[in-house]
DRENNU-697095 format. One line per 4 residues: number of its first residue (from 1); their letters; for each residue x, y, z of C-alpha. Coordinates in nm, 4 decimals. Example, Ala and Ser with C-alpha at 12.3 -4.5 7.8 and 13.67 -1.06 7.14 Angstrom:
! DRENNU-697095
1> AS> 1.2300,-0.4500,0.7800 ~ 1.3670,-0.1060,0.7140
This chain:
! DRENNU-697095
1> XXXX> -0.3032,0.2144,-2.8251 ~ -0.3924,-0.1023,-2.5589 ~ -0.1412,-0.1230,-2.3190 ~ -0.1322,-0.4887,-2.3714
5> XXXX> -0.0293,-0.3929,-2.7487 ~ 0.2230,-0.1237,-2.6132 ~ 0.4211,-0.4159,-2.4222 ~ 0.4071,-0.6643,-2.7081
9> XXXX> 0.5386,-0.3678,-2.9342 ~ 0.8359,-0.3081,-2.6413 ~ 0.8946,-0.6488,-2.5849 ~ 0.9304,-0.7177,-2.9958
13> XXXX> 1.1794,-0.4106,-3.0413 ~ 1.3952,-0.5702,-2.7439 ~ 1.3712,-0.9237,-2.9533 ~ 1.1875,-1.0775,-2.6412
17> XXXX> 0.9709,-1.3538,-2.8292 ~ 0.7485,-1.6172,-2.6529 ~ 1.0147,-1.8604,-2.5991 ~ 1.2393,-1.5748,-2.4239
21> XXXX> 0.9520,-1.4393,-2.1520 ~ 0.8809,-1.7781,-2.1000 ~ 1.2222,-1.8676,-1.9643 ~ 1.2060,-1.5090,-1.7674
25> XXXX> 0.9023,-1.5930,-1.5808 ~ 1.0689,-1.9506,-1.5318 ~ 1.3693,-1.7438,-1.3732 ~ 1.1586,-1.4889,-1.2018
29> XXXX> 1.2303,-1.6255,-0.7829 ~ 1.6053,-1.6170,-0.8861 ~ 1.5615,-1.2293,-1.0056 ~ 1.3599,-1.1365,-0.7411
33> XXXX> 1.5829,-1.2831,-0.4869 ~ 1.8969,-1.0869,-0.6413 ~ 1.7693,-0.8066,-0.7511 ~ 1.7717,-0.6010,-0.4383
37> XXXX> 2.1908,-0.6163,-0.4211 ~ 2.2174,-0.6221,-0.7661 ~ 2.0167,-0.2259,-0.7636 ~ 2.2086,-0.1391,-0.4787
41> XXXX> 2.5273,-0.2184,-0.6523 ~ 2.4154,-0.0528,-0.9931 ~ 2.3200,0.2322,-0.7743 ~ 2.6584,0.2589,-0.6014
45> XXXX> 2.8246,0.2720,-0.9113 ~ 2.5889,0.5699,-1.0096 ~ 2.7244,0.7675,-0.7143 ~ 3.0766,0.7178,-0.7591
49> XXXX> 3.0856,0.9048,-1.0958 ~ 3.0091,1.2357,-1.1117 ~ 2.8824,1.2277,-1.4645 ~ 2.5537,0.9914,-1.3593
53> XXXX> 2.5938,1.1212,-1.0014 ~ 2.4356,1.4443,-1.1706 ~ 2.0956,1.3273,-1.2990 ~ 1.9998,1.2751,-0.9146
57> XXXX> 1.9792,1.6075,-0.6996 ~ 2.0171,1.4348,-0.3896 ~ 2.0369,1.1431,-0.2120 ~ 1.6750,1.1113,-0.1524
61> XXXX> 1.5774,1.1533,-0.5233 ~ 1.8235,0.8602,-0.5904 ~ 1.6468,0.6167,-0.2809 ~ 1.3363,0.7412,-0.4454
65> XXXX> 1.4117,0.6346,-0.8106 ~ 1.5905,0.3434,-0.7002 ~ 1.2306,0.2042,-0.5152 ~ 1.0721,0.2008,-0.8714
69> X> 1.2471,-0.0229,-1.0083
């Protein structure tokens, strides 16, 4: 499979038509602007429960998945 067919399959499941990645490009500075404290703060909440705190084995392999995104 193309990977430009893979991401059109993706995007469909999610129901992310033209119209929608249009206005998510459009919003794209304001993301990429917040989305630094908005990972740290989806990260904290990881940590404070021990139930997702789990799926990391240290604090290193969180940093680590956290830079991917």
């Amino acid at each position: 499979m193309k990977q430009n067919q893979a991401l059109d399959e993706r995007l469909s499941f999610m129901k992310l038509d033209a119209k929608a990645r249009q206005d998510i490009h459009g919003a794209k500075s304001v993301i990429m602007q917040t989305l630094p404290k908005a990972l740290d703060n989806f990260y904290s909440q990881i940590q404070a429960f021990p139930e997702t705190r789990k799926f990391f084995s240290s604090q290193g392999h969180l940093e680590s998945a956290k830079s991917r995104q």
